[in-house]
KEKEBA-466731 format. One line per 5 residues: number of its first residue (from 1); for each residue x, y, z of C-alpha. Coordinates in steps of 0.02 Angstrom, whole numbers, plus 50000, padded with zeros to 5 digits. Example, Ala and Ser with C-alpha at 12.3 -4.5 7.8 and 13.67 -1.06 7.14 Angstrom:
BEGIN
1) 50615:49775:50390  50684:49947:50357 .
This chain:
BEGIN
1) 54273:53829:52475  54363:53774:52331  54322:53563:52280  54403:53438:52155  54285:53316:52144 .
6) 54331:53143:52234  54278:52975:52204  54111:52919:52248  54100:52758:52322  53920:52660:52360 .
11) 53946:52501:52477  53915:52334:52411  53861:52150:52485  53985:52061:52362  54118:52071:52190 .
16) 54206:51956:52121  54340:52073:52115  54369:52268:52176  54521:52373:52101  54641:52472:52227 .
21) 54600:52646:52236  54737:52762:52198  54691:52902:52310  54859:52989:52269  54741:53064:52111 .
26) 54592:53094:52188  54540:53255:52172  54535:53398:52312  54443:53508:52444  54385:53662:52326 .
31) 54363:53575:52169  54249:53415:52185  54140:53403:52052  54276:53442:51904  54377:53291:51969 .
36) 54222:53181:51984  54196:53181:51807  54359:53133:51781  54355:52986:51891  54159:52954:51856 .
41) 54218:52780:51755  54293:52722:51943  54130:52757:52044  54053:52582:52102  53881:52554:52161 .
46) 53852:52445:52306  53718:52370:52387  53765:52372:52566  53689:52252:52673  53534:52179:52611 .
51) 53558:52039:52716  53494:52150:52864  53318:52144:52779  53288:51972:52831  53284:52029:52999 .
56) 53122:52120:52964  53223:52294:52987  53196:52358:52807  53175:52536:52801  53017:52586:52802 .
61) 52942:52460:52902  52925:52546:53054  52803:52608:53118  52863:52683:53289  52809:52878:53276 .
66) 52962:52925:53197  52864:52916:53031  52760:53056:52991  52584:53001:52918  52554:53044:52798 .
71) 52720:53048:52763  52787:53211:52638  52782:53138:52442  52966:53179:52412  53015:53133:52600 .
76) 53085:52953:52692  53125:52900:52854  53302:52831:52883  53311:52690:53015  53496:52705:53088 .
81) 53476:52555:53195  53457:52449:53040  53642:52503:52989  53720:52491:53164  53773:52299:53129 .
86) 53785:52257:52939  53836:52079:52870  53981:52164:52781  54090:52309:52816  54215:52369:52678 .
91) 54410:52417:52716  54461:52566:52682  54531:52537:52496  54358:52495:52453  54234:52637:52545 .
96) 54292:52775:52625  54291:52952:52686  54212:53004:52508  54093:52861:52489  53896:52878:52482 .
101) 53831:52763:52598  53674:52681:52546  53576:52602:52687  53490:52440:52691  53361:52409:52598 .
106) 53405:52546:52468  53478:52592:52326  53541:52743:52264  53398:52773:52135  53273:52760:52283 .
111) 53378:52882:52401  53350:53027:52262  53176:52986:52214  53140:53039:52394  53295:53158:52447 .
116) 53228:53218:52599  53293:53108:52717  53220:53117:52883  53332:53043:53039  53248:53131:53189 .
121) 53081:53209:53203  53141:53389:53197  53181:53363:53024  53006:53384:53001  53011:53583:53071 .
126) 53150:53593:52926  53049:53508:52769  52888:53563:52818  52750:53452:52755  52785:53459:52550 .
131) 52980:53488:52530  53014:53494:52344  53180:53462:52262  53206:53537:52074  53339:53514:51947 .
136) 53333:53684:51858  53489:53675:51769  53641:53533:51698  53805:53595:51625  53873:53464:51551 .
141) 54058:53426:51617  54095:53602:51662  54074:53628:51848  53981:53791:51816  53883:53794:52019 .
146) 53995:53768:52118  54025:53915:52277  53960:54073:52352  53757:54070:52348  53699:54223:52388 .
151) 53507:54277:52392  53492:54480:52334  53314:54524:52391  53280:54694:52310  53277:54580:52132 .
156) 53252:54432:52215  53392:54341:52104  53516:54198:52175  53702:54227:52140  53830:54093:52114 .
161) 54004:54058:52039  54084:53928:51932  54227:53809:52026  54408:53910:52026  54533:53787:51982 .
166) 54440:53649:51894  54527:53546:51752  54349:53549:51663  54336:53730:51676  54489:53778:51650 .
171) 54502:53908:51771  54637:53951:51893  54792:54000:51849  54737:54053:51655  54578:54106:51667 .
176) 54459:54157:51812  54298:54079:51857  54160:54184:51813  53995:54220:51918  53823:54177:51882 .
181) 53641:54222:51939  53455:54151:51916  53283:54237:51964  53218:54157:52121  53056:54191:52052 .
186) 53079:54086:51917  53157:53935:52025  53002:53955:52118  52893:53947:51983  52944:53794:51936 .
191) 52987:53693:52085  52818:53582:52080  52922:53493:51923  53076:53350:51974  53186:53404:51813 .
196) 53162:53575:51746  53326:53607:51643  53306:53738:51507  53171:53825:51619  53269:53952:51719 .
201) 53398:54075:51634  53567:54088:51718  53648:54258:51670  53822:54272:51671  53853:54422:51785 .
206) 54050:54543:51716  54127:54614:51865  54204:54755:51837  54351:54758:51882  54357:54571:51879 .
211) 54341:54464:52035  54474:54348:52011  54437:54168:52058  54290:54199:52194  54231:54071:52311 .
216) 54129:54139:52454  54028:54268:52455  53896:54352:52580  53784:54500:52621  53868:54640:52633 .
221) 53796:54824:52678  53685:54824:52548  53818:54756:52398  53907:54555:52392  54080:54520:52463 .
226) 54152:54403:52382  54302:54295:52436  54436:54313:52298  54557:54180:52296  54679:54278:52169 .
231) 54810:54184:52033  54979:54162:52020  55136:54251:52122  55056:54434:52062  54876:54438:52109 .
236) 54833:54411:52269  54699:54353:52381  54577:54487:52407  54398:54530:52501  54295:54607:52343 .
241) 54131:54712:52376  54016:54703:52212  53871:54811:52184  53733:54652:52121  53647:54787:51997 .
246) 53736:54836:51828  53851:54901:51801  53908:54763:51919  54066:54891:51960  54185:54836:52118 .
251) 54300:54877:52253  54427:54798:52345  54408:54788:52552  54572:54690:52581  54711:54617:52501 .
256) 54851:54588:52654  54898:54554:52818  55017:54698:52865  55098:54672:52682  55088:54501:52684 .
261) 54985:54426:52557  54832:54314:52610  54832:54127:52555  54666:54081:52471  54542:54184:52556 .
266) 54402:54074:52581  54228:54122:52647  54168:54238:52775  54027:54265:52904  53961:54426:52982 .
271) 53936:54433:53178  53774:54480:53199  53786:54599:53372  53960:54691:53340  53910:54687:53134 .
276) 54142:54640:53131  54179:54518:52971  54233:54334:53015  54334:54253:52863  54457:54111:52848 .
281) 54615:54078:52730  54656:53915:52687  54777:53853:52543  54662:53792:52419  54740:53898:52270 .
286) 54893:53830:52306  54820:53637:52325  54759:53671:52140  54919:53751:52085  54847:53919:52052 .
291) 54910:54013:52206  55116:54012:52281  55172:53935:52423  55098:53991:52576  55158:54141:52686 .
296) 55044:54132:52820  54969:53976:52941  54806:53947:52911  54691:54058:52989  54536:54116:53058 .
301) 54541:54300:53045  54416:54457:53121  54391:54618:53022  54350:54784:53105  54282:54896:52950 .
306) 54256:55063:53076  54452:55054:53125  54531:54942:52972  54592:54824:53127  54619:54652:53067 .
311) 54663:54508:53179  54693:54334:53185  54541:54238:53307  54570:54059:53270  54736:53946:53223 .
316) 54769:53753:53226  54653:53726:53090  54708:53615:52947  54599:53695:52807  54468:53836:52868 .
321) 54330:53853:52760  54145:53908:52793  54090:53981:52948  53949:54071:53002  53860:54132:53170 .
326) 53712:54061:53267  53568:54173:53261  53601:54268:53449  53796:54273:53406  53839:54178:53543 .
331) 53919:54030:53435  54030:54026:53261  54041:53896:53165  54193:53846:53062  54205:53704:52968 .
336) 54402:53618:52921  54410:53505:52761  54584:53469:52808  54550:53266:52735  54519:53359:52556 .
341) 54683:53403:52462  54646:53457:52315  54777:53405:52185  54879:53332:52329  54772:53182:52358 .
346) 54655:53151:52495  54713:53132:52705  54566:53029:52785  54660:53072:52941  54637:53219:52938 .
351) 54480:53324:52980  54312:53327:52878  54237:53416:53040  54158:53552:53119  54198:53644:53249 .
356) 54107:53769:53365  54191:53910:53480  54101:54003:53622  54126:54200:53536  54145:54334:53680 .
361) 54087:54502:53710  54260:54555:53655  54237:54474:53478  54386:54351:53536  54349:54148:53513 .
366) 54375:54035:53656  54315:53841:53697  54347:53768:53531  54230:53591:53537  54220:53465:53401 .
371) 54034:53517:53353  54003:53395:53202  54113:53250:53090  54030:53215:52931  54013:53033:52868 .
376) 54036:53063:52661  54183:53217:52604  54208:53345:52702  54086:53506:52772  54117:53653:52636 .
381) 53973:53768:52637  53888:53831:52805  53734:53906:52853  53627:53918:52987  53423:53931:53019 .
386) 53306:54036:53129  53324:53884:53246  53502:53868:53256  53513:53710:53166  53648:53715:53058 .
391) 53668:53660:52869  53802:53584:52791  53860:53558:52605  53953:53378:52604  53967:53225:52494 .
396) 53803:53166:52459  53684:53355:52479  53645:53460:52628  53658:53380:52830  53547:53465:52932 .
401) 53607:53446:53122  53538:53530:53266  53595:53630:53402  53694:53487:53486  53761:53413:53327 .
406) 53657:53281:53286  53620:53238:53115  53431:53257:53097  53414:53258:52910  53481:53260:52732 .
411) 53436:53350:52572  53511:53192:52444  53582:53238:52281  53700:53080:52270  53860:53213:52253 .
416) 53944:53328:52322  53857:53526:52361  54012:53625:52401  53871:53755:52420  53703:53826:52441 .
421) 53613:53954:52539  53407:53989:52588  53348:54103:52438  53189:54195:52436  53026:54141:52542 .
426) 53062:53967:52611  53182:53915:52448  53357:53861:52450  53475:53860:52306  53594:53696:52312 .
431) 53764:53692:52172  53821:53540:52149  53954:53558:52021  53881:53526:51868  53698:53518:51908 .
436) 53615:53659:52019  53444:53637:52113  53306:53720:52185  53222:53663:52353  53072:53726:52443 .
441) 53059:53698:52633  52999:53778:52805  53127:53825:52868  53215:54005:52844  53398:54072:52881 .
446) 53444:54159:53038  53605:54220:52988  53631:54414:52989  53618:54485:52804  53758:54643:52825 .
451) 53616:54763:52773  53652:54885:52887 .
């Protein structure tokens, strides 16, 4: 998906005064970070309840089982009783849906000095027992990692690409965002270092023909599909294979719906028994006044590449974006970051959720539940591990929830990861706008790779 960066909001014990929060101008679903440096002078840091601590419920001062001794260097255990009654609770105008909440007893300086954030004890099968978080690369104010991690194996190289419709970019409706790509290998060989800027390369990778404005991207019979959002009334929204090798040359899958052109095509998934492509259109080129008025609803649709059959599995959706498959099939996710508009301001009421259908033998989707709501922006980015715990790029990093939707663990970055994906052996590559990261853990991803 597509983010303009919101406002970031950290809850507070007191102020002498707070400023209304226009949140007409926040910023939007697809484009996140470019909009959060905008607004960067607005973002207030609050304490929230310290008070709490003189009940003797400080974090960290349990000692109940539920911390893991000795305890991983760049880990933490989060007590959520400790925040279930707090001295002060903020309206609305003052923390909300995009605010990083800080628990007691912490700041945000100690929440990233130990970003693995540990709420249940399987969180532990995810981080293993030395989790590492790098910073391998900073861009400045140009939101440069934003979407579409993919992991190549046969060169072992990460691909990426730079947020479509972001003021600091640019890109859009005059220019397209461009792809990227870093050695995994090199990540890797420096993830025992916190900050290690300047230390990988990032190669800017020429399609050719251009992908115009890509978001998502996958695994894809050997080659990357890409999600191309298009620009303007003439190019349209199109599903892009790429071959990852020079000369990087490209073909187009799909560009309509029985003539009809597709909105913002968004991200896609691959089901791992019938091997049939998952993807959903939202209207994010349009939220950042790159795309036309929509022609279609918004749309979960199923592509059949042996007959060329495409058909719609999924309406009612406010703003499809990533999806993806349990390991056995069985389940697709899709997450709907309806409460991010883009250029059109920000809907609280509406959803920053994800939903799970029952997928039958038939490929058709039935028993829509209410899977996960996330507590800080909205659910972008989806992926899944050998488990079936499923991973979740949001406001503050990755959320980590398991089978029955509980949250059992964050990666923390203090701002929004529209993206990221598992790369390599027990790596994962996390964009975050304008920063990108490596992270080493256990766990590995059980989603199909469209190899064969």
């Amino acid at each position: 998906m597509t983010h303009l960066a919101e406002e970031t909001h950290y809850p507070r014990s007191s102020s002498p005064s707070t400023p209304e929060r226009d949140t007409t101008a926040v910023g939007g679903t697809e484009n996140e970070s470019s909009n959060r440096n905008n607004i960067s002078s607005k973002m207030r840091n609050f304490a929230l309840a310290l008070a709490v601590l003189s009940a003797g419920v400080a974090i960290g001062a349990r000692d109940d089982g539920t911390r893991r001794d000795p305890m991983p260097e760049q880990a933490q255990f989060i007590d959520q009783k400790a925040s279930n009654v707090l001295p002060t609770v903020p309206p609305p105008s003052e923390f909300d849906i995009f605010s990083i909440f800080i628990p007691p007893g912490h700041d945000l300086a100690s929440l990233k000095d130990k970003p693995f954030h540990v709420y249940d004890d399987e969180f532990y099968d995810v981080i293993g027992t030395n989790p590492t978080l790098t910073l391998i690369a900073n861009s400045g104010t140009d939101p440069l990692f934003h979407e579409a991690v993919v992991w190549y194996p046969p060169t072992n190289e990460a691909f990426f690409v730079q947020n479509a419709g972001a003021a600091n970019a640019g890109t859009g409706l005059n220019k397209s965002a461009i792809i990227q790509k870093i050695s995994v290998a090199e990540a890797q060989a420096v993830s025992t270092r916190r900050n290690a800027t300047g230390l990988v390369k990032i190669d800017v990778v020429g399609s050719n023909p251009l992908v115009v404005n890509p978001n998502g991207a996958i695994n894809y019979k050997g080659q990357i599909l890409y999600a191309a959002e298009g620009q303007g009334d003439d190019k349209p929204a199109e599903l892009i294979l790429m071959n990852p090798e020079e000369p990087y040359n490209t073909t187009v899958l799909l560009n309509n719906y029985y003539g009809r052109q597709f909105n913002s095509l968004n991200d896609m998934a691959i089901h791992p028994g019938s091997k049939e492509l998952y993807f959903t259109d939202p209207i994010y080129g349009r939220l950042q006044d790159f795309r036309p008025k929509e022609g279609l609803p918004h749309q979960v649709y199923r592509y059949n590449d042996k007959t060329g059959a495409v058909t719609v599995v999924a309406d009612g959706l406010s703003q499809p974006n990533g999806l993806v498959f349990s390991p056995d099939g069985s389940y697709l996710y899709v997450s709907d970051t309806g409460a991010q508009q883009a250029l059109w301001g920000v809907n609280a009421t509406l959803p920053a959720s994800i939903y799970r259908y029952d997928v039958e033998n038939d490929g058709t989707l039935s028993n829509r539940k209410t899977f996960a709501y996330v507590h800080v922006g909205v659910p972008d980015g989806l992926h899944i591990d050998t488990k079936g715990r499923l991973y979740a790029g949001v406001g503050d990093g990755v959320h980590v929830f398991n089978p029955s939707g509980t949250l059992i663990g964050k990666i923390f970055v203090g701002e929004t990861s529209a993206n990221f994906n598992f790369a390599g052996d027990n790596g994962m590559v996390i964009c975050a706008e304008t920063n990108l990261y490596y992270a080493t853990i256990a766990a590995t991803s059980g989603a199909y790779t469209g190899d064969e």
